[in-house]
C-alpha positions in Angstrom: 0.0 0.0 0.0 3.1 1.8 0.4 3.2 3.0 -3.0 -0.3 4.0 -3.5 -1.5 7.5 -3.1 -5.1 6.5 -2.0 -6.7 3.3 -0.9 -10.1 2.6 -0.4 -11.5 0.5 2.4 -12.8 -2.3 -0.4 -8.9 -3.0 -1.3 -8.0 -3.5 1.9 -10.7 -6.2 2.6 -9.8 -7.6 -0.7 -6.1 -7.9 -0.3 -5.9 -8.5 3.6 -9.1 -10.8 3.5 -10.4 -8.4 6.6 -14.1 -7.9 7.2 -15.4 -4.5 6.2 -16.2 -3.7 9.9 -12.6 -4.8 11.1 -10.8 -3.5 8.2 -12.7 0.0 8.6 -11.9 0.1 12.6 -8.1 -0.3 11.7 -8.2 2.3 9.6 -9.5 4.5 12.1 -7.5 3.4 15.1 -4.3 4.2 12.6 -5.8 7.5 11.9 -5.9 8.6 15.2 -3.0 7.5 16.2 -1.4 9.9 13.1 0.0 7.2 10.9 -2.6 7.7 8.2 -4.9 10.7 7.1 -8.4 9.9 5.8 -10.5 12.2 3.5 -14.1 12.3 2.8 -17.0 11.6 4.5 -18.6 7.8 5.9 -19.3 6.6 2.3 -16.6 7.9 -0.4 -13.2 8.3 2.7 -10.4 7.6 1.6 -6.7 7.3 2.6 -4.7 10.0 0.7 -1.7 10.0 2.6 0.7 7.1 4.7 2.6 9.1 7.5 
């Protein structure tokens, strides 16, 4: 994922065979901690950015 600007929550269940819920909850847990940034709103966020 490294070398992508943006990733979408659907990739991430695809690749990491993660539920939607989990894969979603790790996504915000590593967004507050800083390590990502997320843009958009509940239906169309996205990851722009790996800190």
């Amino acid at each position: 994922m490294a070398d992508k600007e943006e990733v979408r929550t659907e990739q991430i269940v695809s690749q990491l065979a993660l539920t939607e819920t989990t894969a979603k909850r790790y996504l915000r847990q590593l967004t507050e901690l800083g390590y990502l940034e997320a843009h958009g709103g509940n239906r169309n966020k996205r990851i722009v950015h790996f800190l």
